[in-house]
C-alpha positions as CSV (number, residue, x, y, z in Angstrom):
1,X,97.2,119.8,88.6
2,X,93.7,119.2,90.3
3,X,91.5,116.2,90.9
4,X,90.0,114.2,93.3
5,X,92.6,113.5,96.5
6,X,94.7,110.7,96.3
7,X,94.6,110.7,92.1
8,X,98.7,111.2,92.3
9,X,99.2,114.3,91.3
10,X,102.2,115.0,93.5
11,X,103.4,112.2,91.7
12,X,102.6,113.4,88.5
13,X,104.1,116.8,89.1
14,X,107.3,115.3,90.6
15,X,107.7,112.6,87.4
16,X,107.3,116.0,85.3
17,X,109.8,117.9,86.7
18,X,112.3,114.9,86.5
19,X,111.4,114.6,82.8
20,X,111.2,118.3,81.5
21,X,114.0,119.7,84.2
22,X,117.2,120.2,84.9
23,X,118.3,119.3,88.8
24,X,119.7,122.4,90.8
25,X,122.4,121.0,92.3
26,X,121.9,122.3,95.8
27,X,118.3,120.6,95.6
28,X,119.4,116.8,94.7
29,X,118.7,114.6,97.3
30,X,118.0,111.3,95.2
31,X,117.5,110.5,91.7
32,X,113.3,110.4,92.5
33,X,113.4,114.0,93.8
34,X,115.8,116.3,92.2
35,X,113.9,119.5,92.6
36,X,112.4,121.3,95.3
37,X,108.9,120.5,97.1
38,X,107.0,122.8,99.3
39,X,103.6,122.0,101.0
40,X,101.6,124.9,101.9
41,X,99.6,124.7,104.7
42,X,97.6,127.7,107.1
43,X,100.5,129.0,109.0
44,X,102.2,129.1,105.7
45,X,103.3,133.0,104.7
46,X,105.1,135.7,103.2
47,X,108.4,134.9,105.0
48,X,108.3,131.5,104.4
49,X,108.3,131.8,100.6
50,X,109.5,135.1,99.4
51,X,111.6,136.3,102.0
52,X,111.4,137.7,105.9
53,X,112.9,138.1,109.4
54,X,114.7,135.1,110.9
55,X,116.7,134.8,113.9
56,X,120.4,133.1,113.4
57,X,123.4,133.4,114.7
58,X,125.7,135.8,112.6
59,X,129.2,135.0,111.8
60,X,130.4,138.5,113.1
61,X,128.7,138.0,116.5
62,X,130.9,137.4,119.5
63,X,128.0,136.6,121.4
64,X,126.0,133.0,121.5
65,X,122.8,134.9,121.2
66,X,121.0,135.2,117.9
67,X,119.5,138.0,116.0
68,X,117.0,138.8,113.8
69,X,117.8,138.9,110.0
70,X,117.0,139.1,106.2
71,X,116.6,135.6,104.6
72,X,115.1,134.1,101.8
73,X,112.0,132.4,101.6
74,X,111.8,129.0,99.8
75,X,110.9,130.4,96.5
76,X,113.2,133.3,96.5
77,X,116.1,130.9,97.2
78,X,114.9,128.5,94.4
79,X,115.1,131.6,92.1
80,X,118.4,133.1,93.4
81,X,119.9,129.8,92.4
82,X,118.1,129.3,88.9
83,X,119.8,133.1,88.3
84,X,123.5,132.2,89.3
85,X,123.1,129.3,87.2
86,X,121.7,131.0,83.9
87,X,124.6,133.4,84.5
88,X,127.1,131.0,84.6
89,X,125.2,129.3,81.3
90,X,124.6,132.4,79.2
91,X,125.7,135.4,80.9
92,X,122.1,136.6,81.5
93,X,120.7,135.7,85.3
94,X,117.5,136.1,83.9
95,X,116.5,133.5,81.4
96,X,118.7,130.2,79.9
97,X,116.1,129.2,76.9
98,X,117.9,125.9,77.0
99,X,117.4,124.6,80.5
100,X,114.2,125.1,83.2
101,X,114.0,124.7,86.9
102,X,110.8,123.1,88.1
103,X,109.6,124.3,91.9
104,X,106.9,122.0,93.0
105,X,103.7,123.6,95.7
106,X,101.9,120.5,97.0
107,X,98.5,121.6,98.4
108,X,98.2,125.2,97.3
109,X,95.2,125.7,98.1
110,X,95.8,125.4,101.7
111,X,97.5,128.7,102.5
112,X,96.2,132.0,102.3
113,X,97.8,132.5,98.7
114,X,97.7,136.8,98.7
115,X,99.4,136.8,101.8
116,X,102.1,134.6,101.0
117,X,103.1,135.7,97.4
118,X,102.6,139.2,97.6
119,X,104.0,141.2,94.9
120,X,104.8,137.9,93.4
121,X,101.4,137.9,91.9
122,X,103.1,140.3,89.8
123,X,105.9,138.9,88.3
124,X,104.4,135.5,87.9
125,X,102.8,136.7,84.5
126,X,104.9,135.6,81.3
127,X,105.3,139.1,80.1
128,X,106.7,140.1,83.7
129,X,109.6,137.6,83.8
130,X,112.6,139.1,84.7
131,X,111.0,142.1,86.1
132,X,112.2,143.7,89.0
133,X,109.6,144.1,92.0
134,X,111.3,145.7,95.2
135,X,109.8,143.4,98.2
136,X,108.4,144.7,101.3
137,X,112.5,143.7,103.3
138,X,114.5,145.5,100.4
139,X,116.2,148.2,102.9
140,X,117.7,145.9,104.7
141,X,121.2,143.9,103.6
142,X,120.3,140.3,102.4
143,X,122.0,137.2,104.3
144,X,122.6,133.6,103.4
145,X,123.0,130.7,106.4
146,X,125.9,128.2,105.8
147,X,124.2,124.5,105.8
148,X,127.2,123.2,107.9
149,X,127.8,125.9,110.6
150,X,124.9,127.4,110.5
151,X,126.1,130.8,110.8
152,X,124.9,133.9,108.7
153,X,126.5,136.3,106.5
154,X,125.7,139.3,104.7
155,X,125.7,138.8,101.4
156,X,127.8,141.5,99.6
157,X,126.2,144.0,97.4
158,X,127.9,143.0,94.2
159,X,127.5,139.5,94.5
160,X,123.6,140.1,95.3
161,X,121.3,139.1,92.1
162,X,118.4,141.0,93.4
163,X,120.4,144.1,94.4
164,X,118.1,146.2,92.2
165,X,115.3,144.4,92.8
166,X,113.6,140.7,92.9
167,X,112.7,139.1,90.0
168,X,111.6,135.4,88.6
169,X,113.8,134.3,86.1
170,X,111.6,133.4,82.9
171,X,113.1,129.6,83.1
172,X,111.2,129.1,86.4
173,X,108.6,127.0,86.4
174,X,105.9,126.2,89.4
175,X,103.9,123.2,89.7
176,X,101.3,123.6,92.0
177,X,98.9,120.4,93.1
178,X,95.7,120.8,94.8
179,X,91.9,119.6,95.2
180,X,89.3,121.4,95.9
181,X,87.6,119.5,98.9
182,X,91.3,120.0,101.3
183,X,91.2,123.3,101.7
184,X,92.2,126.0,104.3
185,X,90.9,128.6,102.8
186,X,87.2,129.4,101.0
187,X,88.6,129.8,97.5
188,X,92.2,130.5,95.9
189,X,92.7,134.0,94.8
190,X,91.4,134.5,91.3
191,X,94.1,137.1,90.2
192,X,96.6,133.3,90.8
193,X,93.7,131.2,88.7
194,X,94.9,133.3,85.6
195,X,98.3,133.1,85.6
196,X,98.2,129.3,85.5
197,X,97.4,126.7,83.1
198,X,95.3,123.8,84.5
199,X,95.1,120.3,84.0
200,X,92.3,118.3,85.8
201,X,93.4,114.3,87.3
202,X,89.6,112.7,86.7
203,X,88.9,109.3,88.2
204,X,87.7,107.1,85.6
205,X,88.3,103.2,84.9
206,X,91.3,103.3,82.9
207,X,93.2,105.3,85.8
208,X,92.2,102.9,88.4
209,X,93.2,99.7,86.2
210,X,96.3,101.0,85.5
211,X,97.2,102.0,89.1
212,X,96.0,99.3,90.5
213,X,98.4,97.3,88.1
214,X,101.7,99.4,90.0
215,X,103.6,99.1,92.6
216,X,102.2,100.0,95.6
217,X,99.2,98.0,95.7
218,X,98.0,94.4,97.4
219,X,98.6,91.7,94.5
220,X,95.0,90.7,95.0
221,X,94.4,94.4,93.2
222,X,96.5,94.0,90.3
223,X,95.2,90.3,89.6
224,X,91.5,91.3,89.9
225,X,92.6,95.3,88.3
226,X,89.3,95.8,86.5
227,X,86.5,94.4,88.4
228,X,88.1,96.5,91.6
229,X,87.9,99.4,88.9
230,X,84.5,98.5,88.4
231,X,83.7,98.8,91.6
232,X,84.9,102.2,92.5
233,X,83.6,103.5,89.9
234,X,80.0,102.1,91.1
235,X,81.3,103.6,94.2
236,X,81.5,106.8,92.4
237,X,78.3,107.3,90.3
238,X,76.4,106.5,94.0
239,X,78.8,109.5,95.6
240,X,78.1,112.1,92.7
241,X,75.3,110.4,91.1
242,X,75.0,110.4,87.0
243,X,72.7,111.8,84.2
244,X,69.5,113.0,86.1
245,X,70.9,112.5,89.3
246,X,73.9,114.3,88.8
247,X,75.1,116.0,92.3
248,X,73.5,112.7,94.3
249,X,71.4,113.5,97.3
250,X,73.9,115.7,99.0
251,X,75.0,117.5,96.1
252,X,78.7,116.2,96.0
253,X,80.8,116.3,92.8
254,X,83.6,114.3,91.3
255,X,86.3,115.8,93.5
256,X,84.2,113.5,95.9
257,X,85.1,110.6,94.0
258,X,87.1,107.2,95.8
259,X,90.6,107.3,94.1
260,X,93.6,104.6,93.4
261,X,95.2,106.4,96.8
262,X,92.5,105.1,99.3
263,X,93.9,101.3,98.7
264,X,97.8,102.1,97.9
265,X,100.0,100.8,100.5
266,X,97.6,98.7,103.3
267,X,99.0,97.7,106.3
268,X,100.9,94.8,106.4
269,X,101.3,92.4,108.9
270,X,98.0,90.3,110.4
271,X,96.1,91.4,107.1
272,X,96.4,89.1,104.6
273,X,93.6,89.2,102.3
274,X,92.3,85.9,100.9
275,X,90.2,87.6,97.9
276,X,89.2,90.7,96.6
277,X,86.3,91.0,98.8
278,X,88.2,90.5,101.9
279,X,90.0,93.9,100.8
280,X,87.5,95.3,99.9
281,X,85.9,94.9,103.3
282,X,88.9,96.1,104.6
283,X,89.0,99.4,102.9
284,X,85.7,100.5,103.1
285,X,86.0,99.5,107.0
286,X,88.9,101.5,107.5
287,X,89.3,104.3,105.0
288,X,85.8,104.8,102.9
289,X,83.3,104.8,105.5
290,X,84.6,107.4,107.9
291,X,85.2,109.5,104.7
292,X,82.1,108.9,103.5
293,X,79.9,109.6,106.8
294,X,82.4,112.8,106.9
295,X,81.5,114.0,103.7
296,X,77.8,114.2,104.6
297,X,78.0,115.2,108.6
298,X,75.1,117.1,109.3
299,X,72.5,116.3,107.3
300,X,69.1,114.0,107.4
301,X,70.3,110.7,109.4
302,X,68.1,108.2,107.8
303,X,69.1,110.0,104.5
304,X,72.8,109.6,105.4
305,X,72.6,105.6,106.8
306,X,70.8,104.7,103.3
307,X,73.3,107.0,101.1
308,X,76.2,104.9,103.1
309,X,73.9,101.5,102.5
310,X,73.9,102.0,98.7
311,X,77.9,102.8,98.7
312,X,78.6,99.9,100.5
313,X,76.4,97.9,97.9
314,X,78.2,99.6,94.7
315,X,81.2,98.4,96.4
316,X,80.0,94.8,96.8
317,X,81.0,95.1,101.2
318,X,78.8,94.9,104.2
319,X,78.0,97.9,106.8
320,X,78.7,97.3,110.0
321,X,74.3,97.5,110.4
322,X,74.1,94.4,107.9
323,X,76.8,92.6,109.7
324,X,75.0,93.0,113.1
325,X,72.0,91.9,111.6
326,X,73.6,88.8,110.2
């Protein structure tokens, strides 16, 4: 799922999995989020997701100190479990046509997405499910930590799905959420781009209206629903322009665009808005303007101060040069 930030496609992903899933047990922590979540970021890697060098204290060590050992990544654990499972379900650890395990990636484009899946890149394709890859650890003996003593043991051969070799079990599916403006890295890798399916969150009037209508959001939104929609989406055509002026004068594009997410959840306490323009005021203030000015930093500064004069005017608020002036 990409779009614009702050479109909800976490969210989105996360009411997907609930609806088209089936919980892993070990992963249930409410009814909202039975499934797992990971959010990449730069320092994000290999050993963090497939599997790597860890230290713990063993359960056959006399001594206090800890060693290094053989874990599993995130992912790898997520898929060690959706195999015991399908073998308990239909004898084969490698598929269950009946049931599928959702992982969720929040921000995937943040990491540096060769280094962390590695031979991964292989096995994701549909036609390699249930392949067996041998990962860059496989000589050494594979361990699993016990949640309450936090101890580590080797996992016995026999009992070890990936013995011969790690695999995704076809049932596994990722989510991955992302925009392209909150990035770590220059571009995602396009040997990943093709073994997903995309879906694009767009900010348009109906998505606004309908958020706005949620939880989440001050009253004064969902009474006055469409004419705040309105004027986002004002906001919006100034931001990335429209027909001939497509781009706008800095060349931005609707992943630019002012989302649902820049008013969801407002501070409470002193602010209690009167109208909608008193919000209004308050979010452009507060959130939009520093964005904004952000968005453009570097460029032409009488350019900049009369691109920032026309937003705040498509958003029906006041700069803070008007306001002086008054």
């Amino acid at each position: 799922l990409t779009g614009a930030p702050g479109t909800g496609k976490t969210r989105t992903a996360g009411l997907a999995a609930r609806c088209m899933g089936t919980p892993l047990a070990e992963y249930v922590t409410d009814a909202e989020h039975p499934y797992p979540l990971v959010q990449f970021h730069p320092s994000y890697d290999y050993t963090d997701f497939v599997e790597g060098l860890r230290p713990v204290q063993a359960e056959d060590q006399k001594e206090s100190t800890a060693r290094f050992v053989k874990l599993d990544g995130s992912f790898k654990a997520f898929c060690r479990s959706v195999a015991h499972v399908n073998q308990v379900h239909t004898g084969d650890p490698k598929n269950d046509p009946d049931r599928r395990y959702f992982f969720l990636i929040d921000e995937i484009n943040r990491a540096d997405l060769s280094k962390v899946f590695g031979e991964l890149m292989f096995c994701l394709e549909a036609d390699k499910r249930g392949c067996s890859v041998q990962t860059q650890y496989r000589n050494l003996p594979a361990y699993i930590v016990d949640q309450k003593t936090r101890l580590a043991s080797a996992l016995p051969r026999e009992d070890d799905v990936f013995a011969d070799g790690f695999f995704i079990p076809k049932n596994a599916i990722i989510l991955g959420t992302m925009n392209d403006i909150d990035r770590s890295v220059e571009s995602m890798d396009f040997a990943l781009y093709r073994r997903f399916e995309w879906r694009e969150i767009k900010v348009n009037k109906d998505l606004l209206c309908k958020a706005f209508q949620s939880g989440g959001f001050d009253p004064l939104l969902k009474e006055h629903a469409a004419e705040a929609a309105r004027r986002v989406m004002a906001l919006n055509d100034v931001i990335s322009g429209s027909g001939e002026n497509e781009g706008g004068p800095f060349g931005l594009n609707r992943h630019y665009s002012i989302s649902q997410g820049q008013f969801a959840h407002l501070p409470e306490g002193n602010h209690k808005f009167t109208n909608l323009d008193a919000l209004m005021q308050f979010v452009w203030d507060r959130r939009i303007y520093f964005l904004l000015r952000e968005y453009v930093r570097g460029e032409d500064g009488p350019q900049v101060e009369a691109f920032l004069s026309q937003c705040a005017s498509a958003l029906k608020v006041r700069t803070e040069e008007q306001e002086t002036v008054q």
